[in-house]
N, C-alpha and C positions, 0 to 999 in steps of 0.2 A: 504494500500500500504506500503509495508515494505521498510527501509530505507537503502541508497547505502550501507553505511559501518556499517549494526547493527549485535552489538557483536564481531569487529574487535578492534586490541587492536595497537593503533599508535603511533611512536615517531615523534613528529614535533621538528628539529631544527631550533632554533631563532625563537622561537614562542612568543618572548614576544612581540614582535614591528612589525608593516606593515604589509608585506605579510604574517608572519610566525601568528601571533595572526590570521587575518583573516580564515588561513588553521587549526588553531587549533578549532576555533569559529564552520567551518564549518563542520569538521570533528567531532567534538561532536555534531552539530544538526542532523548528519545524522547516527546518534546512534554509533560510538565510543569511549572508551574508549583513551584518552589521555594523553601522557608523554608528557608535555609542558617546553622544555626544551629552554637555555638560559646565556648567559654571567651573572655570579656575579650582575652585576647592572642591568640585563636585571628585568622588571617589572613581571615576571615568577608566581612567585605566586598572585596578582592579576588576571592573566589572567584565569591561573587553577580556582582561586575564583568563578571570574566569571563565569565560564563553570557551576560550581557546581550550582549556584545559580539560573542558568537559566536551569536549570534541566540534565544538563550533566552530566559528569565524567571524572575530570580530575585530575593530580598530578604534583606538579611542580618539577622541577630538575633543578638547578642551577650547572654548569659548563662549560667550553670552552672545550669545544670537538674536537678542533684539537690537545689536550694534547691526549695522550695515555692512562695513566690513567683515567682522565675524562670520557673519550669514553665509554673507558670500564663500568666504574660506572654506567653511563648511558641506556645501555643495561640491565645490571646485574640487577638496579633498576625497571627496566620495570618487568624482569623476575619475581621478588622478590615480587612484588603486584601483577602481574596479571597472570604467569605464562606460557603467553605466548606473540608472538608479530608477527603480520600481514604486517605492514606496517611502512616501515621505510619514513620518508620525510625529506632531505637532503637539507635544505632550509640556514641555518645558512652562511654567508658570508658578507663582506665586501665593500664598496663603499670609498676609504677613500682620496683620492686627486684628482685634475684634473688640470693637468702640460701635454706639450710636451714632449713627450720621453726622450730626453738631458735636462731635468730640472728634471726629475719626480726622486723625492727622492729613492735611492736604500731602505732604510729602510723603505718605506713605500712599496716598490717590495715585500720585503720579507714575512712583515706582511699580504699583500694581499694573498700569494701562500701559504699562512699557516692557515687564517683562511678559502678562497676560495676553497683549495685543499684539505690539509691535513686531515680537519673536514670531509668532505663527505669522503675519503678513510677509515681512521679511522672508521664513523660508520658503513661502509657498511661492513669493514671486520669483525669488532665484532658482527653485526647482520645476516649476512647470516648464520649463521649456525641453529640459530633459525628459520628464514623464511622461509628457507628448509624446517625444522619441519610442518611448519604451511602451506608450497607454498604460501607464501606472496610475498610482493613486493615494491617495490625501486620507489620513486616519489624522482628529483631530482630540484634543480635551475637552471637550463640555463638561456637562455639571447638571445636575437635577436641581442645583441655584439658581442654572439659567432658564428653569423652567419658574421655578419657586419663589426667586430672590432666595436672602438668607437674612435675617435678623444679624444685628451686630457685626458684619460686613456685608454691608449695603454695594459697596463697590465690587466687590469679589463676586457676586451674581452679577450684577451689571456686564464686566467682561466675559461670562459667558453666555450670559443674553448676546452678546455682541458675536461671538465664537459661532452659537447656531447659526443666526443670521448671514455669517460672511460662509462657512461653509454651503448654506442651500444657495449660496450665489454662485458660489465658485463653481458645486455640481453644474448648475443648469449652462455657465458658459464655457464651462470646459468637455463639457459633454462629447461636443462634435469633434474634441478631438481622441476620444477614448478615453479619458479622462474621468475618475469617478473619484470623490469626497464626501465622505461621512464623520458624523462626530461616535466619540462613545463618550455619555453623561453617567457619572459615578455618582454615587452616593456616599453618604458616610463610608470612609476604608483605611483598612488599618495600616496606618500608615504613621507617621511625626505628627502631621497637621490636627490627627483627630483625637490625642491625647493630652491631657490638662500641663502632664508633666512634662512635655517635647514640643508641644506647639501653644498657638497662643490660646485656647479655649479654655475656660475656667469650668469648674469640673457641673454645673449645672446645665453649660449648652453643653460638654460634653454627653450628660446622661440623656436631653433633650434629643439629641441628634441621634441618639444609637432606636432610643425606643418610639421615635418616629420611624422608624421600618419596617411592617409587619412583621420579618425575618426576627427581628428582634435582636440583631447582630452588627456590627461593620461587616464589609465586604474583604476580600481580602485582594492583595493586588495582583496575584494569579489570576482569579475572577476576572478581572478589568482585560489583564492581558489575553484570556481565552477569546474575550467579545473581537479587540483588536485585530487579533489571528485572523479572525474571520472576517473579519471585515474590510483587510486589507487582503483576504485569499482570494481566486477567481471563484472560489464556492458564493460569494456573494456578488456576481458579476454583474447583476441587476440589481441592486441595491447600491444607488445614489442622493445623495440630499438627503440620509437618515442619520436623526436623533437616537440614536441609541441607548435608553434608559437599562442601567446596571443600577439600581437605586435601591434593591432589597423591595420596592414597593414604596418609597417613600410620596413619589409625585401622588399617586391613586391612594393614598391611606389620608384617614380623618384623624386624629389624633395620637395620643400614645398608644396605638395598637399593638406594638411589640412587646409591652405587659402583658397581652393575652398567651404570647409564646411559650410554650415550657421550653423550659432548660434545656432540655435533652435536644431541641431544634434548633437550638439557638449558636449551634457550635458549627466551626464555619471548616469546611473540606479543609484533610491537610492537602491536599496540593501533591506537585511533580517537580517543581522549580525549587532549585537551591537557591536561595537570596541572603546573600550576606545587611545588604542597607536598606531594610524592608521601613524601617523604623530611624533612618537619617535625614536630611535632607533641608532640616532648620538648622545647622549643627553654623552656620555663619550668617543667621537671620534673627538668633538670640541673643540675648545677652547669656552669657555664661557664666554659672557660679555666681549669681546672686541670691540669695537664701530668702525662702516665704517669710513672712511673718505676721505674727499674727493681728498688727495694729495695720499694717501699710498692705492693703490690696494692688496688686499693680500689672500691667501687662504692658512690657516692655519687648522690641523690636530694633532690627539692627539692619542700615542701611550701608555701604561703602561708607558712607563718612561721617553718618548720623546716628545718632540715637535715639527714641521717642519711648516718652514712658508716659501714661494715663494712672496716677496714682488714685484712691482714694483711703484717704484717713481715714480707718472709721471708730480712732475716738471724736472727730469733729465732725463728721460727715462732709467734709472738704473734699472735693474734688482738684487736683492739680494736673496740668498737662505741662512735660517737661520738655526742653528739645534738647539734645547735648552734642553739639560738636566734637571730633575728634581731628587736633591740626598740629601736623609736625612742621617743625622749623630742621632747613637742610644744614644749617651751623650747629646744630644743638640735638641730640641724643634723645633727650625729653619730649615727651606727646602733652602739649595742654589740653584739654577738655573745657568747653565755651559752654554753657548754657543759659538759658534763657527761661524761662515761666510763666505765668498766667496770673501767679500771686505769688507772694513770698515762700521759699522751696526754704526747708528748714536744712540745717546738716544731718540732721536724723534721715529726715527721707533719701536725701543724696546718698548717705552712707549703706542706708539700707539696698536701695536700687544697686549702686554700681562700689561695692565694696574697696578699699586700696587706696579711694583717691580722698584728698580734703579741697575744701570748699577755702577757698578765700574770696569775703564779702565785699572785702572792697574792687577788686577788681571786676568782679560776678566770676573768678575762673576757678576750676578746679584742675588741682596737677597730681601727678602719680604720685 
């Protein structure tokens, strides 16, 4: 029995961590060739390692691919080793706060609609001309967000509200040339994002989010990757402009259904794929090593150069939003930290949030 994708040659975005490794995993058991691509710090070459080791074929590429250049490099490298490319999968994106609308940091807006957006347009306009060539095809991320929204990241359903919409375009005008794109929409999956202790949800929409599923479960990211398989195989060669809900039931359920579930249904296949970074993938979008406590609620985030924290106090009921620069001087050894606030940031809260550093008030700086 010959395998979905053998001899097809595929670019997985953010294939280092969760979803993207699992679609890379599975995409090379079912005999493709794979560009295992990935953020700078993404675990990328590990993963590719792996694939090889376990009798696949894979290559790593490390770059952010909502850059233009990147993108492109990205492509180009595919071309460069393999000569041609079947399947593009557009998985690369972001999870990076969870605030109310009117608290939700603008700059963490931005970064969301640059790595969520930008990245998938980007690859998809430097790849179609090759997929032409070959009548390949576009496997994209969605989200049962972008069917749903989501409470407390308003933006993050937003771009895959956007994600559906540019896929059913892309089917209908790439169509004539062989050309077919489909999304797969996840649901809760276990993964970084959907844990209180790994990503940014605090542990009530975490419970919220799991027992919205009839299944009564996360998904796991083998799941995601089987839909993938298929969707990027010719076994769905008519199958264009589809949403494909992996959701456990989430979109079609009315409330906390997945309390009705017993236990015993609620436990999720082990699976075929070996995944080492099933559960990575925040590991340079957190802060790290900053300790709970039990006065200072807080959900803090990590951009290249920023830092964003939403504190509340709740012996005061004070709410604080913090911003904190990170800026080296090239004569000097020393990293200062800039921040800024909403209302007066005590040293307590500082020290709590970002451990090591003090506050000096007259300048507003804090240094290691």
């Amino acid at each position: 029995m010959s395998r979905l994708l053998e001899g097809k040659v595929a670019i997985v975005t953010g294939a280092g961590t969760g979803i993207g490794e699992a679609i890379a995993h599975k995409f090379a058991k079912e005999g493709a060739k794979v560009v295992v691509n990935g953020l700078p710090d993404d675990p990328v070459e590990e993963v590719a390692k792996a694939i090889n080791d376990f009798g696949g074929e894979a290559i790593a590429d490390r770059g952010d691919v909502s850059e233009t250049n990147q993108a492109q490099a990205c492509v180009e490298a595919t071309i460069n080793q393999y000569g041609t490319l079947d399947i593009l999968v557009n998985n690369a994106g972001v999870f990076l706060a969870t605030a109310q609308t009117e608290d939700y940091p603008i700059e963490a807006f931005d970064q969301t609609l640059k790595m969520n957006l930008r990245s998938a347009f980007l690859m998809t306009k430097y790849a179609l001309p090759h997929l032409q060539k070959s009548r390949g095809n576009i496997v994209c991320a969605g989200s049962e967000a972008g069917f749903n929204g989501v409470a407390q990241n308003s933006p993050y359903g937003g771009t895959k509200g956007w994600m559906h919409a540019f896929v059913k375009g892309v089917a209908v005008e790439q169509a004539k040339y062989g050309v077919r794109a489909n999304c797969y929409c996840p649901g809760a999956i276990d993964t970084a994002w959907t844990h209180k202790e790994t990503g940014p949800m605090d542990a009530q929409m975490e419970e919220t989010l799991i027992m919205a599923a009839p299944m009564g479960r996360r998904g796991t990211p083998e799941e995601i990757a089987n839909v993938c398989a298929f969707l990027a195989s010719e076994q769905a060669s008519y199958v264009t402009g589809a949403l494909w809900l992996v959701d456990g039931g989430v979109t079609v359920a009315k409330g906390a259904v997945g309390q009705q579930t017993p236990e015993s249904l609620r436990q999720p296949p082990s699976g075929e794929l070996r995944l080492d970074h099933q559960k990575e993938g925040l590991n340079n979008q957190k802060c790290r090593g900053a300790p709970m406590c039990a006065r200072f609620n807080r959900r803090i985030y990590f951009t290249p150069t920023m830092a964003y924290a939403i504190v509340n106090d709740t012996k005061s009921s004070a709410i604080s939003k913090l911003a904190v620069t990170f800026c080296t001087s090239s004569n000097s050894s020393r990293a200062s930290i800039n921040f800024r606030s909403d209302r007066a940031t005590s040293g307590s809260v500082i020290s709590t949030l970002f451990p090591g550093i003090q506050r000096n008030s007259a300048s507003r700086t804090v240094k290691p």
